[in-house]
LOZALO-722554 format. One record per residue (C-alpha): residue number from 1; residue in three letters; chain; x, y, z. Coordinates in Angstrom, 2 decimals. Layout:
<rs>
    i   aa  ch       xx       yy       zz
  NUM  ala   A        X        Y        Z
...
</rs>
This chain:
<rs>
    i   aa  ch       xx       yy       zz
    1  unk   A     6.85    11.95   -42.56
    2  unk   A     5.32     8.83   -41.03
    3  unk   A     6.22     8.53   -37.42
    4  unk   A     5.73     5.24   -35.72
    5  unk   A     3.76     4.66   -31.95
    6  unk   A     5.25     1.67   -29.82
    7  unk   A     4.44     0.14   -26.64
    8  unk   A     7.39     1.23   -24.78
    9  unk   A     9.53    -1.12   -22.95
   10  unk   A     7.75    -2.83   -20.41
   11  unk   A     9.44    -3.91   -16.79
   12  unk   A    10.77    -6.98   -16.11
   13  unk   A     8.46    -8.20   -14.30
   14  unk   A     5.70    -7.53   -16.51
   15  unk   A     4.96    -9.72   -19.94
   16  unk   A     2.12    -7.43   -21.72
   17  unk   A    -0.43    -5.06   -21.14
   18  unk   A    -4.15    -4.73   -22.41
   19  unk   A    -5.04    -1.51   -24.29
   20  unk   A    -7.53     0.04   -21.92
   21  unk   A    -8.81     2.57   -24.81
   22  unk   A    -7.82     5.18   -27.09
   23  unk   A    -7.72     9.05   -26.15
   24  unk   A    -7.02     9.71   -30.32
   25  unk   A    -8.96     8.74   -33.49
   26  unk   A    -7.88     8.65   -36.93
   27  unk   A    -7.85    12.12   -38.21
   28  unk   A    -7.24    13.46   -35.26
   29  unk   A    -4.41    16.53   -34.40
   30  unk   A    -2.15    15.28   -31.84
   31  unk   A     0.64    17.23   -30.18
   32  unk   A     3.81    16.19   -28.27
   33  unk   A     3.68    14.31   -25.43
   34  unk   A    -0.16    14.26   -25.65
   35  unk   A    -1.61    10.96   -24.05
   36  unk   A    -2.48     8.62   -27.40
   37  unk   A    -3.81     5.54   -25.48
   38  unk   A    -3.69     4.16   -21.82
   39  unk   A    -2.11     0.26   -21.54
   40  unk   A    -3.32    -1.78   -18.22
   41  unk   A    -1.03    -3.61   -17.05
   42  unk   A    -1.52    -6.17   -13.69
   43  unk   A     0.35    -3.54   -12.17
   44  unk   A    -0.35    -0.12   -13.34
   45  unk   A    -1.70     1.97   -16.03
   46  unk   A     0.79     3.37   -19.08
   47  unk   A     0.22     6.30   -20.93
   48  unk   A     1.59     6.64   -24.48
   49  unk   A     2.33    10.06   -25.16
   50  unk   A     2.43    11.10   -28.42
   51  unk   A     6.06    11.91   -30.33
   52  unk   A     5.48    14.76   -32.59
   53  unk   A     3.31    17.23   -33.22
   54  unk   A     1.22    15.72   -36.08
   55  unk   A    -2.25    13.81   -37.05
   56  unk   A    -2.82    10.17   -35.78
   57  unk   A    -2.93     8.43   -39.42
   58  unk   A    -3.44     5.01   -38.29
   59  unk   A    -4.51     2.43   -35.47
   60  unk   A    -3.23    -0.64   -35.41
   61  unk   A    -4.05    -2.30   -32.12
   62  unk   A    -7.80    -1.56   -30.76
   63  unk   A    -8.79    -1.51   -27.18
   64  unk   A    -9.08    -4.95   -25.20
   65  unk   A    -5.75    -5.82   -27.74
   66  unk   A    -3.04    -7.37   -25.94
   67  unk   A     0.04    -6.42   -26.82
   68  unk   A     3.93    -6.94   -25.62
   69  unk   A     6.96    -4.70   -25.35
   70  unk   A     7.63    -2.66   -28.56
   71  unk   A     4.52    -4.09   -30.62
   72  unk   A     3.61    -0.98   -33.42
   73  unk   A     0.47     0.93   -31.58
   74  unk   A    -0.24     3.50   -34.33
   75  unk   A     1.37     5.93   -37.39
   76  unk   A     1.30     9.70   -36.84
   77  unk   A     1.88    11.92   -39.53
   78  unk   A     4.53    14.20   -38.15
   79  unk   A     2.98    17.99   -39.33
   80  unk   A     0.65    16.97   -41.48
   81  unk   A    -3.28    17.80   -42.65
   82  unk   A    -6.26    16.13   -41.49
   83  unk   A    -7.19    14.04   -43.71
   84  unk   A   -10.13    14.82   -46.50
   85  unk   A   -11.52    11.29   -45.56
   86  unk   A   -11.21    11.84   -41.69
   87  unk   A   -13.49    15.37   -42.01
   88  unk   A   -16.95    15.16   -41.58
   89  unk   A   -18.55    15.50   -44.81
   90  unk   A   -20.89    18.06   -45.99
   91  unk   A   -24.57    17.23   -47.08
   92  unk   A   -26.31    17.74   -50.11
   93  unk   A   -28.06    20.67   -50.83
   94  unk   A   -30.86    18.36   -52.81
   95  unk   A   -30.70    15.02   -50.34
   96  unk   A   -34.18    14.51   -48.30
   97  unk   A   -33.91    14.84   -44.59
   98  unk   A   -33.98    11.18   -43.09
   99  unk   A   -36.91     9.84   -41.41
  100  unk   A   -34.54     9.02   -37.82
  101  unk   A   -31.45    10.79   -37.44
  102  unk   A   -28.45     8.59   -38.29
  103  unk   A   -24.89     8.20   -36.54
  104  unk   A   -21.83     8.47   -38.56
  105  unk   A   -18.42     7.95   -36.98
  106  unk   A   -17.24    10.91   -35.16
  107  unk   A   -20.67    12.24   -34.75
  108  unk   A   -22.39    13.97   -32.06
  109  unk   A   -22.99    11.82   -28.60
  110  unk   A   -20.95     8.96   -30.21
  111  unk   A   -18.02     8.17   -27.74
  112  unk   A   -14.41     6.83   -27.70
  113  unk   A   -13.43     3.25   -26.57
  114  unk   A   -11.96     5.39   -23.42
  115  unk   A   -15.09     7.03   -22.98
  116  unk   A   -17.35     3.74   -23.72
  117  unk   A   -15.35     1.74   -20.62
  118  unk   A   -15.90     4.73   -18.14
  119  unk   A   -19.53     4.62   -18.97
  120  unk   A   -19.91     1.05   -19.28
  121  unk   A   -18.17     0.95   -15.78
  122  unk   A   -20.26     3.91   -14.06
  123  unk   A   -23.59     2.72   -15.41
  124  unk   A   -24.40     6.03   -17.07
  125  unk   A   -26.86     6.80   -19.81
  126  unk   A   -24.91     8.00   -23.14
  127  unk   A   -27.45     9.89   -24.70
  128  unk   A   -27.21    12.58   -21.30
  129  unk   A   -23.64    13.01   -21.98
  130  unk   A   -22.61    16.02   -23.65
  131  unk   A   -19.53    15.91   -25.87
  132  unk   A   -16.43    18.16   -25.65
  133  unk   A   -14.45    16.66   -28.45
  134  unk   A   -13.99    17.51   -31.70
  135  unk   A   -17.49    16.69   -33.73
  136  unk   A   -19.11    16.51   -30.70
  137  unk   A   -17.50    13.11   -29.23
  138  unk   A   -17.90    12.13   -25.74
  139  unk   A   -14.00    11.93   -24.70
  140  unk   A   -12.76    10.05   -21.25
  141  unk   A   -13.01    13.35   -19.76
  142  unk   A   -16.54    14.43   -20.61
  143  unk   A   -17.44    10.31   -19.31
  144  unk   A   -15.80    10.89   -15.54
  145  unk   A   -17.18    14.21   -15.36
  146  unk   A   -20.47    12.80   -16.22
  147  unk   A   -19.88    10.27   -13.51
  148  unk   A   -19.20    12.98   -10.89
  149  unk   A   -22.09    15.22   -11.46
  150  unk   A   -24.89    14.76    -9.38
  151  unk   A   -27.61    13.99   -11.70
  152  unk   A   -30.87    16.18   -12.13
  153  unk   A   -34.00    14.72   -11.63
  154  unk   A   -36.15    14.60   -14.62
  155  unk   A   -39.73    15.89   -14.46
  156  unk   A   -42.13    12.95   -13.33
  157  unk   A   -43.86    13.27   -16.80
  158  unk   A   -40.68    12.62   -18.91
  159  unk   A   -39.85     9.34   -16.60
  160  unk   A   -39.87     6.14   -18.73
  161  unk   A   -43.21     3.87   -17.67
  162  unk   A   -40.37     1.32   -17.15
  163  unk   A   -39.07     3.28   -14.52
  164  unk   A   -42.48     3.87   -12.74
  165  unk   A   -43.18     0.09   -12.70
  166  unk   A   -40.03    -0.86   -10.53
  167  unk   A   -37.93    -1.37   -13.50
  168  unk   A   -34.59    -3.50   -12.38
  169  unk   A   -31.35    -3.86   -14.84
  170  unk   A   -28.44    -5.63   -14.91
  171  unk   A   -25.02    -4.98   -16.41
  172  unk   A   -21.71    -7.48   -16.77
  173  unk   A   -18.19    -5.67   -16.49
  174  unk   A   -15.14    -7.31   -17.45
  175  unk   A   -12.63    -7.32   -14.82
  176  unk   A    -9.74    -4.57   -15.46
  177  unk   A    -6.40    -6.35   -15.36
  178  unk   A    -5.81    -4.40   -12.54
  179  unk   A    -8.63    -5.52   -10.73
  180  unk   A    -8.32    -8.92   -11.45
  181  unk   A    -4.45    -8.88   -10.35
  182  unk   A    -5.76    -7.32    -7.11
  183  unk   A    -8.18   -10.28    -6.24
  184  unk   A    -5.69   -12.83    -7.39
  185  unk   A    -3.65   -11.45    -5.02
  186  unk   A    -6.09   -11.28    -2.39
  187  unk   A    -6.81   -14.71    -3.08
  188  unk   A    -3.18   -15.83    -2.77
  189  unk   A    -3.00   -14.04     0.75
  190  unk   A    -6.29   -15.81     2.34
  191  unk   A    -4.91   -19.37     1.09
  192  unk   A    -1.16   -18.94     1.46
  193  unk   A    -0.93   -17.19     4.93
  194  unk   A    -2.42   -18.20     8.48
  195  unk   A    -4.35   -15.24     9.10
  196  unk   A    -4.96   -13.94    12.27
  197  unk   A    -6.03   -10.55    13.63
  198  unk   A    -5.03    -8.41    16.93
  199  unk   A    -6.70    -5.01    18.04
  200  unk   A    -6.02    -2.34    20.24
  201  unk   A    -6.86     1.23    20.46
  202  unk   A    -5.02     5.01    21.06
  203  unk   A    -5.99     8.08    22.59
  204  unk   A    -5.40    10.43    19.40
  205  unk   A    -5.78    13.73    21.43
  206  unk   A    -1.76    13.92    22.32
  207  unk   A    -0.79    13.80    18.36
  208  unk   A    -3.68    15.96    17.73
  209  unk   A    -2.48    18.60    20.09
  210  unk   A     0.76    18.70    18.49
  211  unk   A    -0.56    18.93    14.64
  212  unk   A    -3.00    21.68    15.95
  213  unk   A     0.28    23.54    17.83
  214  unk   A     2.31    23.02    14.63
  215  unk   A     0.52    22.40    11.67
  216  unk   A     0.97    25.99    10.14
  217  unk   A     4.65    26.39    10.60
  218  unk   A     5.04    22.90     9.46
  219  unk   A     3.42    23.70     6.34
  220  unk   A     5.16    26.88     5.70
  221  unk   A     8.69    25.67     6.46
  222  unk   A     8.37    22.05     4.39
  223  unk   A     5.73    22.88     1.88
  224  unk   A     2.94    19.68     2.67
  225  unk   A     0.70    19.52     5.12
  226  unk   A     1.30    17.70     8.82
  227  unk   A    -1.08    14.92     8.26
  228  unk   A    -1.39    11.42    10.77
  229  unk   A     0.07     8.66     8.67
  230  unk   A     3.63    10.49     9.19
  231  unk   A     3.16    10.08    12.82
  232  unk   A     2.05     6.29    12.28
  233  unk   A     4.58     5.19     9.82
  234  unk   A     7.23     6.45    12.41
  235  unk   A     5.59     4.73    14.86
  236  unk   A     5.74     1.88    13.14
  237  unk   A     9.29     1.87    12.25
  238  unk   A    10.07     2.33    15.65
  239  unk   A     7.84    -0.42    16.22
  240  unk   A     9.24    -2.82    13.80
  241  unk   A    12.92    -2.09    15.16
  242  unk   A    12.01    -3.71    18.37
  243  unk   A     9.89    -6.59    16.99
  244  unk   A    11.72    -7.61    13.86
  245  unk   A     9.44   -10.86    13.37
  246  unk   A     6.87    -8.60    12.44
  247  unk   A     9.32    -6.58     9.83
  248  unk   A    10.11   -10.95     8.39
  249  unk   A     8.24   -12.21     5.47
  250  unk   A     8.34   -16.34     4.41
  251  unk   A    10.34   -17.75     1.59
  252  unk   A     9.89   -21.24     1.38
  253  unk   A    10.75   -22.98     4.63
  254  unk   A    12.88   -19.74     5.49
  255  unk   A    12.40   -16.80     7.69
  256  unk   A    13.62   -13.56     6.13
  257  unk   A    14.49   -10.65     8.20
  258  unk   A    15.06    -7.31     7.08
  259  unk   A    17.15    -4.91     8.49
  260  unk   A    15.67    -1.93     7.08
  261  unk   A    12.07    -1.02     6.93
  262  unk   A    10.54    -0.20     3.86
  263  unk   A     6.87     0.34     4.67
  264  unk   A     3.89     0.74     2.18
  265  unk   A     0.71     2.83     2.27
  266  unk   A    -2.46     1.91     0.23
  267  unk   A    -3.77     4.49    -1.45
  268  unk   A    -7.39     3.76    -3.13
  269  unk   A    -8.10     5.03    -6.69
  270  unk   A   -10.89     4.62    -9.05
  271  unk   A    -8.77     1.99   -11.11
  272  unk   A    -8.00     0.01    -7.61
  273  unk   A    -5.33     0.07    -4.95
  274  unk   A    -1.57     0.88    -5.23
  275  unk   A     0.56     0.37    -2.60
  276  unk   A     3.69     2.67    -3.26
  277  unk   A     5.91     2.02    -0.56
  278  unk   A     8.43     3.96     1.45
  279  unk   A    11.80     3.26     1.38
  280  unk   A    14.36     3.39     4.25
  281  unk   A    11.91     5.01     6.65
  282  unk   A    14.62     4.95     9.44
  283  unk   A    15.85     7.84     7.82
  284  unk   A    12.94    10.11     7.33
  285  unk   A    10.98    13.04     8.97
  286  unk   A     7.91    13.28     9.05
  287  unk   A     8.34    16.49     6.16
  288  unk   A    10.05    13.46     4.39
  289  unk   A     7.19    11.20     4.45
  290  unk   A     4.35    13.23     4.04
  291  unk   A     5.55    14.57     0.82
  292  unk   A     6.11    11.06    -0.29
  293  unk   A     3.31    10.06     0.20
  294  unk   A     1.57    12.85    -1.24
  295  unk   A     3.76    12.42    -4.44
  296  unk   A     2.81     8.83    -4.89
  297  unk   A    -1.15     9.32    -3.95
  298  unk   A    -1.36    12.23    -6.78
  299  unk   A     0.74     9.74    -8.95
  300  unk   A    -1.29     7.02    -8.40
  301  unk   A    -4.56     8.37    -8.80
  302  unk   A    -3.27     9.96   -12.27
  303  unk   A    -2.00     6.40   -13.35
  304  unk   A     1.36     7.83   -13.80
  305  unk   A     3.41     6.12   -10.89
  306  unk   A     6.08     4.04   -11.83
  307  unk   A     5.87     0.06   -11.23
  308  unk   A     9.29     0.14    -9.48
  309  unk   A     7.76     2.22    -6.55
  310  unk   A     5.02    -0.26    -5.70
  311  unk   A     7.45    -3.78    -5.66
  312  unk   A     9.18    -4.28    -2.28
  313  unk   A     8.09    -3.47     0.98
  314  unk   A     8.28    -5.40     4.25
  315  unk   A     5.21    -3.53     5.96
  316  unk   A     2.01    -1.92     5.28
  317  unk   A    -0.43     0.68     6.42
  318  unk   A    -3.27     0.88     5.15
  319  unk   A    -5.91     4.09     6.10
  320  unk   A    -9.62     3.28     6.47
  321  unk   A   -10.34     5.71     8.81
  322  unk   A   -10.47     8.18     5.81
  323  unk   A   -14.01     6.38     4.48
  324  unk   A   -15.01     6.34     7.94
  325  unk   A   -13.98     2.82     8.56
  326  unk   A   -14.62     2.26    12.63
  327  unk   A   -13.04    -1.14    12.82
  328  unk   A   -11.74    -3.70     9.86
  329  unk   A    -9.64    -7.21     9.54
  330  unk   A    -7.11    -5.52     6.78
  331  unk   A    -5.71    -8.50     4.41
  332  unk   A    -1.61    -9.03     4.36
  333  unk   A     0.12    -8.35     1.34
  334  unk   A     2.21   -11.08     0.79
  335  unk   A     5.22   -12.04     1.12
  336  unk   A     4.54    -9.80     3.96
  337  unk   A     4.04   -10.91     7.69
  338  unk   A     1.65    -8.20     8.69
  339  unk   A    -0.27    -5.11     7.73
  340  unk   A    -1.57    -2.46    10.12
  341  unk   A    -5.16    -0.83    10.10
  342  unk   A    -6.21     2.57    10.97
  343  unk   A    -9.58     3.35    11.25
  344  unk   A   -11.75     6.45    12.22
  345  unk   A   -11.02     8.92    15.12
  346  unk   A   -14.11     9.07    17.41
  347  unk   A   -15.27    10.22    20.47
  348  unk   A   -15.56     7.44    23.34
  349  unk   A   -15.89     8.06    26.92
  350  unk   A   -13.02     6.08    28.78
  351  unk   A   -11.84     5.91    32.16
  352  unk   A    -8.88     7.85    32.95
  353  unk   A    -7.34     8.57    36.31
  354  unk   A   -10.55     6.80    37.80
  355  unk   A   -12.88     9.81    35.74
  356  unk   A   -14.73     9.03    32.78
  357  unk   A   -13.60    11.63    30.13
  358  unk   A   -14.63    11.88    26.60
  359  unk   A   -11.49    11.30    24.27
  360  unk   A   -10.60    10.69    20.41
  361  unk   A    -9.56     7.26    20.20
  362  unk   A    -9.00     5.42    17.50
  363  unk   A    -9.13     1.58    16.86
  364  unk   A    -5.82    -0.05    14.91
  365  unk   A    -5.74    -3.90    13.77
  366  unk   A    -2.67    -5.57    13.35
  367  unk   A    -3.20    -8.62    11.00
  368  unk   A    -0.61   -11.42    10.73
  369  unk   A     0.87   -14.76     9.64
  370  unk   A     0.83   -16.95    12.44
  371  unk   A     3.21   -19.41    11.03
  372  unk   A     6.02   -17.10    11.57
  373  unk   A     4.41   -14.15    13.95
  374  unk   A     2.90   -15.23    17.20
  375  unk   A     0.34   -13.09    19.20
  376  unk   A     2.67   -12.10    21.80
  377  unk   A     4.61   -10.32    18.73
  378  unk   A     1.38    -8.81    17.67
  379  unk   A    -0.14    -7.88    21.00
  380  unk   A     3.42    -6.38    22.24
  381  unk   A     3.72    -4.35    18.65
  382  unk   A     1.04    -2.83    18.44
  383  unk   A     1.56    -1.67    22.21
  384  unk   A     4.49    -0.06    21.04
  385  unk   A     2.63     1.48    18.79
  386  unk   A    -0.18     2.85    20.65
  387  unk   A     2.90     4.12    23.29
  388  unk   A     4.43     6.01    20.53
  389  unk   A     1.62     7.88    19.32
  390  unk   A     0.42     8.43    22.99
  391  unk   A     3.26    10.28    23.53
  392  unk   A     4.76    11.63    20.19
  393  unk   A     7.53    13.36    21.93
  394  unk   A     9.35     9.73    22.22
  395  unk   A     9.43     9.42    18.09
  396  unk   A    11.51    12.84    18.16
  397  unk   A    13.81    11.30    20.72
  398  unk   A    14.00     7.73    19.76
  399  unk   A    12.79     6.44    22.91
</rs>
């Protein structure tokens, strides 16, 4: 029985999606809820699991395709055979053995329109790739792990003379749509806000005593590790609740203001960022948060998070620290009126109680739209901040 493959029903807000590339081939055995093909949209990435337990008996829409909500992907063949046609035939006892050795589809070291973007995208060299899939194919899989392998040096003899003579390349990459949404967006934030940037800095040590005191019974009694962005987006809220402006965004010739907070946290992946954002953080702990945001980071980095979880939001955090960031000018996400920075925890001698001590401090930056935010707003926020996280004990008791 023939089984049709659609695009599934795409949000609202979204029109079509781009077929990033195709996990199957014709002939190939598929079983439920096995990924088919990923579709890029200017939001996220879609998987299209397949149906039934079957072989994939037809493509109908090849990668870099755009297609819209419902459009026929493939036809499975629920059950059946692989196909005589899609096996790999057998040679001739009598044929001559070719002069070069000559690719057929399916064959060894030939690789998937999945696989071809990964490499394409990495820069690696095909031929080095070894291939798990059936026939030998390089899958998606065999492409990243390619790209995460250290590579071996080759004996100086075997180098290319290309290579010895300075040899320098060049290679053109399409923009994903995801990367191309993320730079229109950027884009739309440098021209459409008045950007402006304030800085201050915390002593870490008093939050870092308390995750050191804590951290294992934390993690046996809520399941997720204490991390710092918990104690930051609390902060934060707090924060927010006594500067509102900064919790506004601009519609028009109109000042919005929120009475919740629903704050976002970028998470970086190797398709781009996501911002998943928290909702209602007034009324979460910091168990609360930190498995949300380990939920969405997981999600997001296995392009399965859903597009309703990144819309919204009237602030954002967003971790450099984590590459080892020191100090940054983080870009707003509109219609957002600010974004906060984080940056790396380092050792700095400061002056405290007229002695100059050596403690973890770490720079934050607090950009803003100017048209609505002023820098008294900013400077007095992210004092709050810095006050909160200076002495945690005032998050627990709301002061």
């Amino acid at each position: 029985m023939s089984i049709e493959v659609k695009v599934p029903v795409l949000p609202e807000s979204v029109s079509d999606a781009i077929i990033a590339g195709w996990h199957k081939q014709p002939g190939d055995t598929v079983k439920r809820d096995e990924n088919l093909v990923d579709l890029e949209t200017d939001k996220v990435v879609l998987e299209v699991p397949s149906p039934v337990d079957g072989v994939l008996k037809e493509i109908k829409r090849e990668s870099g395709d755009t297609v819209t909500s419902q459009e026929l992907l493939a036809i499975i063949e629920e059950g059946g055979a692989v196909p005589a046609s899609a096996s790999k035939p057998a040679p001739a006892a009598a044929a001559p053995a070719p002069s070069a050795p000559v690719q057929t589809s399916g064959a060894a070291g030939e690789a998937g329109p999945a696989a071809r973007r990964v490499i394409a995208e990495r820069g690696l060299d095909q031929g080095t790739i070894e291939g798990t899939g059936r026939g030998g194919r390089i899958t998606k899989e065999d492409a990243v792990n390619a790209a995460d392998t250290p590579a071996v040096a080759a004996p100086a003899a075997a180098a290319p003379a290309a290579a010895s003579a300075g040899h320098r390349s060049e290679q053109r990459v399409p923009m994903t749509r995801l990367r191309a949404r993320i730079a229109e967006r950027m884009m739309e934030s440098k021209n459409g806000t008045a950007m402006l940037t304030s800085f201050n800095e915390i002593n870490m040590k008093p939050v870092m005593d308390v995750r050191k005191k804590y951290k294992e019974a934390f993690e046996k009694t809520h399941g997720v590790k204490l991390g710092f962005m918990s104690f930051f987006v609390r902060a934060c809220t707090e924060a927010l609740k006594l500067h509102p402006i900064v919790n506004a965004s601009v519609d028009g010739k109109d000042v919005v203001y929120h009475a919740f907070q629903d704050i976002g946290i970028a998470v970086a992946t190797d398709k781009g960022l996501f911002v998943p954002v928290l909702r209602d953080t007034d009324a979460q702990s910091l168990s609360d948060i930190e498995q949300s945001i380990g939920a969405y980071a997981k999600q997001a980095r296995e392009g399965t998070i859903g597009i309703a979880d990144l819309q919204g939001g009237t602030f954002t955090i967003t971790n450099g620290g984590v590459f080892g960031s020191l100090f940054s000018t983080p870009i707003i996400n509109p219609p957002q009126s600010a974004i906060l920075g984080m940056h790396a925890i380092k050792e700095r001698a400061v002056v405290e109680d007229g002695q100059v001590v050596a403690k973890p401090m770490m720079y934050i930056a607090l950009s803003y739209d100017h048209r609505i935010v002023d820098g008294k707003d900013a400077v007095l926020f992210l004092v709050a901040v810095k006050n909160f996280l200076e002495d945690p004990v005032r998050l627990l008791l709301h002061l």
